[in-house]
C-alpha positions in Angstrom: -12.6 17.8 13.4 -9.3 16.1 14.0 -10.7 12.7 14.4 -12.0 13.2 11.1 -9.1 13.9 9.3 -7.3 11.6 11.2 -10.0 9.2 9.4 -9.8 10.6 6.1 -5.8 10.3 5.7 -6.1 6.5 6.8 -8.9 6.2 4.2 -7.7 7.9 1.4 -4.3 5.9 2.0 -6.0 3.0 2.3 -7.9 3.7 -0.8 -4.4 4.2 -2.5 -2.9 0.9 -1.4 -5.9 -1.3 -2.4 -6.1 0.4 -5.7 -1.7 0.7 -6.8 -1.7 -2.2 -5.0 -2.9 -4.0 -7.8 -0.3 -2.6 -9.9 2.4 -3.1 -7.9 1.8 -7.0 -7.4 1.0 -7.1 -11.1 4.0 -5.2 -12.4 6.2 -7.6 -9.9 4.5 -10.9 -11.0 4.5 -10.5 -14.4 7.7 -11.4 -15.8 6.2 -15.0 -14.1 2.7 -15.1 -15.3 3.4 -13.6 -18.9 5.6 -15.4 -21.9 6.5 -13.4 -24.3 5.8 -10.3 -25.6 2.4 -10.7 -26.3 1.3 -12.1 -22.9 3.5 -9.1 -21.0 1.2 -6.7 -23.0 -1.5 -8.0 -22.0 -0.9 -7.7 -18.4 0.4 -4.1 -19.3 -3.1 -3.6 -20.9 -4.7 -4.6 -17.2 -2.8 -2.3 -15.4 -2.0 0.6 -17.6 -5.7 2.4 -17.6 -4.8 2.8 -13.8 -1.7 3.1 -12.4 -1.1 6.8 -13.1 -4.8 7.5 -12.1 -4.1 5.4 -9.0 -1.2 7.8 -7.3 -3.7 10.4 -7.3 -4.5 9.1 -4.1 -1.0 9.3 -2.4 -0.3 12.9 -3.6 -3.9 13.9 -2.4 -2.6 12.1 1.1 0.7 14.2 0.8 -1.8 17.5 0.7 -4.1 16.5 3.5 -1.6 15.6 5.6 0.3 18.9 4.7 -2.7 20.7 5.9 -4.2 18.9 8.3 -1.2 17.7 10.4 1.7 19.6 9.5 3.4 18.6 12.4 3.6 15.3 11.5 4.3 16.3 7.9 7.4 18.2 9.0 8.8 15.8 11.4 8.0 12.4 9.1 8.9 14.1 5.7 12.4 15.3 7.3 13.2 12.2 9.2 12.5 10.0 6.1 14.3 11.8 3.4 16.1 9.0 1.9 13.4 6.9 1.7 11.2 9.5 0.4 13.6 9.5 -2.5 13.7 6.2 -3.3 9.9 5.9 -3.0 10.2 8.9 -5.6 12.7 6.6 -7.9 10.7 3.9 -7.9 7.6 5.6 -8.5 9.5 6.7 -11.7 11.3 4.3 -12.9 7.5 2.2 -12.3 6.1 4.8 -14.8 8.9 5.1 -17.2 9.1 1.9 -17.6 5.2 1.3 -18.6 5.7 3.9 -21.3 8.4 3.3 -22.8 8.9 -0.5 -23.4 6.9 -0.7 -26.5 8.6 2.0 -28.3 11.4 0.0 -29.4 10.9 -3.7 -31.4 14.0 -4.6 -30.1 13.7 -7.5 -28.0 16.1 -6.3 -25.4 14.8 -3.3 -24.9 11.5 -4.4 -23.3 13.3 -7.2 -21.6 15.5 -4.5 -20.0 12.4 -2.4 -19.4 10.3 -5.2 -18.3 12.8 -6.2 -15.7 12.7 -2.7 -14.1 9.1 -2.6 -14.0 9.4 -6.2 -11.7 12.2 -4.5 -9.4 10.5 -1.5 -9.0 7.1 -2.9 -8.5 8.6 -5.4 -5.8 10.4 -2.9 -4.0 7.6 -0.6 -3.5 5.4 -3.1 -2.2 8.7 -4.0 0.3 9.0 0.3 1.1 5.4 0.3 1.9 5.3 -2.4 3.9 8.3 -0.8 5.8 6.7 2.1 5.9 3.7 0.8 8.1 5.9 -0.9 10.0 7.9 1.8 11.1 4.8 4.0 12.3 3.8 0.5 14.2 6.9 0.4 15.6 7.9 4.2 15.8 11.0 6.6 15.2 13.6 8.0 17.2 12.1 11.2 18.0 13.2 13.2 20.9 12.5 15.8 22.8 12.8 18.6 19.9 10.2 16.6 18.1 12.4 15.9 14.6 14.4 12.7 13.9 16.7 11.3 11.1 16.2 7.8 10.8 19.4 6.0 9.1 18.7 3.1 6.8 19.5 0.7 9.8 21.5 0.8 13.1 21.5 -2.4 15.3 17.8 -3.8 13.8 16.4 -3.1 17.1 12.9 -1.6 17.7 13.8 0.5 20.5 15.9 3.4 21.4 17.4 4.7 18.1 16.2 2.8 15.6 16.7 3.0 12.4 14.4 2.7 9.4 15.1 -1.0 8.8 14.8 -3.7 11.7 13.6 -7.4 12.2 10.3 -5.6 12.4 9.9 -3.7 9.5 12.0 -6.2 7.2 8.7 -8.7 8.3 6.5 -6.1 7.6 8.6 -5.5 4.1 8.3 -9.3 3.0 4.5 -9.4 4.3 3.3 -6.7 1.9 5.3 -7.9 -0.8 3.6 -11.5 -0.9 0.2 -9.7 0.5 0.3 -7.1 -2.7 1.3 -10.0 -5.2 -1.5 -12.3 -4.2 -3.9 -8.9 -4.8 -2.3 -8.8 -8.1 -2.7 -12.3 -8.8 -6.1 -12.2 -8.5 -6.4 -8.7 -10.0 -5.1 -10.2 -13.2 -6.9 -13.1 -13.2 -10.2 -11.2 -13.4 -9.1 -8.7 -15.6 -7.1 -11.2 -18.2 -7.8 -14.3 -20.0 -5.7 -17.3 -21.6 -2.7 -18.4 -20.1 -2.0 -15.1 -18.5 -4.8 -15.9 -15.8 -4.4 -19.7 -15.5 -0.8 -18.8 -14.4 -2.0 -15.5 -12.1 -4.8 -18.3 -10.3 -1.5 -20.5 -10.0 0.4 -17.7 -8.5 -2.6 -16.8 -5.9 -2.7 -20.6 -4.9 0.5 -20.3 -3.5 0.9 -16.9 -2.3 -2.7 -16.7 -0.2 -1.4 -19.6 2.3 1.9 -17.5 2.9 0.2 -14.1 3.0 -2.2 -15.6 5.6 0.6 -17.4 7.6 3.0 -14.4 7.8 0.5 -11.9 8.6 -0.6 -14.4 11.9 3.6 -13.7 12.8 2.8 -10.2 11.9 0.1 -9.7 14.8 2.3 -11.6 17.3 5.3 -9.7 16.6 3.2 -6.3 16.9 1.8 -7.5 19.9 5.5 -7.6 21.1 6.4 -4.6 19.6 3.5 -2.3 20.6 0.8 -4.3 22.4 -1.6 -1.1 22.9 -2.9 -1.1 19.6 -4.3 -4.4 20.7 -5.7 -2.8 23.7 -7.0 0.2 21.8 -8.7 -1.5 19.4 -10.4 -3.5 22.9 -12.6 0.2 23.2 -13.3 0.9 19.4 -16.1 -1.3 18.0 -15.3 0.8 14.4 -12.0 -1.2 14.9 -13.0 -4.3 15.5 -15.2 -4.4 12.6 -12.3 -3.3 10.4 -10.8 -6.4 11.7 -14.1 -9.0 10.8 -13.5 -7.1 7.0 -10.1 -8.1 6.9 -10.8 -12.0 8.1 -14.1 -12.3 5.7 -11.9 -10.8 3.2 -9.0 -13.1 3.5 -11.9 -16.0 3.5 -13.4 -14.7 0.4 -10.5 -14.3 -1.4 -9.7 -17.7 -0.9 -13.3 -19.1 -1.3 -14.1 -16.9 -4.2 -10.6 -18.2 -6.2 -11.4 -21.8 -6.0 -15.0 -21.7 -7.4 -13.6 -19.6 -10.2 -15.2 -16.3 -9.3 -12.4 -13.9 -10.3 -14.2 -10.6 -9.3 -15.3 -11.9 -5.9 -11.9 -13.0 -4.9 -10.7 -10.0 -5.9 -12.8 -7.6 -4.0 -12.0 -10.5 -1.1 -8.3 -9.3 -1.8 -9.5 -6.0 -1.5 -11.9 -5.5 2.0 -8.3 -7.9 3.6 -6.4 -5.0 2.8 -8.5 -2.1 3.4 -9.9 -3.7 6.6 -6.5 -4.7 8.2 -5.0 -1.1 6.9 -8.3 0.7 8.8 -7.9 -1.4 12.0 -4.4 -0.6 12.3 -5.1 3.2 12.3 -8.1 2.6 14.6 -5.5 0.8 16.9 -2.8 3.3 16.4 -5.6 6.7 17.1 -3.7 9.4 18.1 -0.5 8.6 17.3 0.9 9.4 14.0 4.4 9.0 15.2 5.0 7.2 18.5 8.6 7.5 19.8 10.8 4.3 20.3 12.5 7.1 22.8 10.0 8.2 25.0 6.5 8.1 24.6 6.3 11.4 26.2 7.9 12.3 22.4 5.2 10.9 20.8 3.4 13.1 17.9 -0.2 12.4 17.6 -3.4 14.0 15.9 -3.7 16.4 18.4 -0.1 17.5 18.7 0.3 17.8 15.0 -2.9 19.6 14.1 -3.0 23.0 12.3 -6.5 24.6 13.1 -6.4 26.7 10.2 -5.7 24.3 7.8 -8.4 21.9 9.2 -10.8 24.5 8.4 -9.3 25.8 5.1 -8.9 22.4 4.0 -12.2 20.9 4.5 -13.6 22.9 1.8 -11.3 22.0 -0.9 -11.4 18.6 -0.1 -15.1 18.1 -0.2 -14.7 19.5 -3.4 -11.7 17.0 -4.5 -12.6 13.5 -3.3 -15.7 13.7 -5.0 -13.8 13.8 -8.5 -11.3 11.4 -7.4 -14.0 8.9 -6.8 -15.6 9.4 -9.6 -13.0 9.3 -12.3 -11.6 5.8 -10.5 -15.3 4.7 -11.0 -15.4 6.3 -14.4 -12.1 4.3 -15.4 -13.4 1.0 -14.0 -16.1 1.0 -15.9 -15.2 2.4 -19.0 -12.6 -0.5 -19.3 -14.6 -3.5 -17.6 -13.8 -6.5 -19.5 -10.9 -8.6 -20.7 -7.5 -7.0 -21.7 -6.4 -7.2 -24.8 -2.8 -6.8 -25.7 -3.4 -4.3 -28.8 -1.4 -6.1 -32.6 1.3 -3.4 -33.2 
């Protein structure tokens, strides 16, 4: 039972990064791939169907790990406070600005908006990115089994460490050009026009760089904590993760020059989702390791709350099933070109 909702968690957040993703390196490339008004609607009217829909799957994440693990809840909500609040800003000001940048024709209005849809997109891609890194890495828990990680200390990984290093900065920078190029390619199927000759243009730089930086990625993890490596050695489920992640990095790149928008982005989407999954494979038990001592560490089986693992299993066998299908429902609904609407 815990293995499975260790599983779950690391899908459904996998699920959520493939699918904001999208939005996230949309809303930070487009003040680059959209002129004017007109062409920044029309990358507004790719993402805007989804994005709300989207963070279903991060609060659903919030309320299976609440259940499921509320030891790790406790410790990691606690420890991270300040970053849980910016993530809550940004999430915000993401949504605020979507909404409210077309109810003005005032030219600096949706400029100013605009803008703070870019910084807010970008930074959340960078927080994520942190984010993983810092459970790679791990926090300063000790042995009372709570932490408060500072925004940074001495950017070391070890001892107390705080939630910005060398580490988690690369991590940072790595999702950030990893989300963009998902977005690039996101809008290029979903747009038309200049809008996706300029997203294709966008992906044609950014794949190279995502692929390049993630190879320093794995080497620095493998310094960092080289037992995920060894993990994964003994878990073939991992190790297929990672052949998803390499044919989808191919794919995305084959797929983009032969002008087959769709494939390259579901290339985009199996490199995510397969290096997110393999990652957790790696990192099964821990949830938390401890840069301390890894006698601190909290993992699946520390964390667990056996009532909630059986309380929660009906709830979500009745959830997931609606989540899927109203993302499926949306998807298809709205296949086809956007089209920025005249008014």
């Amino acid at each position: 039972m815990i293995t499975f909702w260790y599983g779950a968690i690391a899908a459904m957040l996998t699920v959520y990064v493939v699918l904001d993703g999208f939005d996230f390196g949309a809303g930070a490339l487009h003040l680059f791939v959209a002129r004017g008004d007109r062409e920044r609607r029309e990358v507004l009217a790719a993402i805007g169907p989804h994005w709300d829909g989207n963070e279903v799957w991060l609060i659903a994440s919030g309320a299976v790990l609440f259940f499921a693990f509320p030891g790790a809840y406790a410790a990691g909500f606690s420890g991270f406070y300040l970053p849980f609040m910016l993530v809550l800003w940004l999430l915000a000001l993401r949504g605020i600005s979507i909404e409210l940048r077309s109810h003005l024709e005032d030219r600096l209005w949706r400029d100013f908006w605009d803008a703070v849809l870019c910084l807010a997109s970008a930074l959340m891609a960078v927080v994520l990115g942190a984010a993983l890194g810092n459970v790679l890495r791990g926090v300063p828990i000790d042995g009372s089994g709570a932490f408060m990680a500072p925004w940074f200390t001495n950017f070391r990984v070890r001892g107390q460490a705080g939630v910005l290093d060398w580490y988690t900065i690369l991590f940072g920078v790595f999702t950030l050009l990893a989300l963009c190029a998902h977005g690039a390619l996101f809008l290029a199927w979903r747009n038309e026009g200049a809008v996706r000759d300029r997203a294709l243009r966008a992906a044609r730089v950014l794949w190279p760089l995502v692929a390049a930086l993630g190879a320093v990625c794995i080497a620095a993890t493998y310094l960092v904590r080289p037992g995920i490596y060894r993990a994964l050695l003994g878990r073939p489920l991992g190790w297929l993760m990672v052949v998803a992640a390499s044919l989808g990095l191919v794919a995305a790149f084959w797929f983009r020059v032969r002008g087959r928008d769709l494939a390259a982005f579901l290339g985009s989407s199996a490199f995510l989702a397969g290096t997110l999954l393999a990652t957790a494979a790696g990192l099964f038990p821990a949830m938390l390791p401890s840069t301390i001592d890894p006698a601190f560490d909290v993992t699946a089986w520390s964390a667990a709350g056996e009532h909630g693992l059986r309380v929660g299993l009906a709830w979500w066998c009745l959830g997931i099933p609606l989540a899927v299908s109203y993302t499926m429902y949306i998807f298809r609904t709205l296949r086809g070109k956007a089209q920025a609407d005249s008014h």
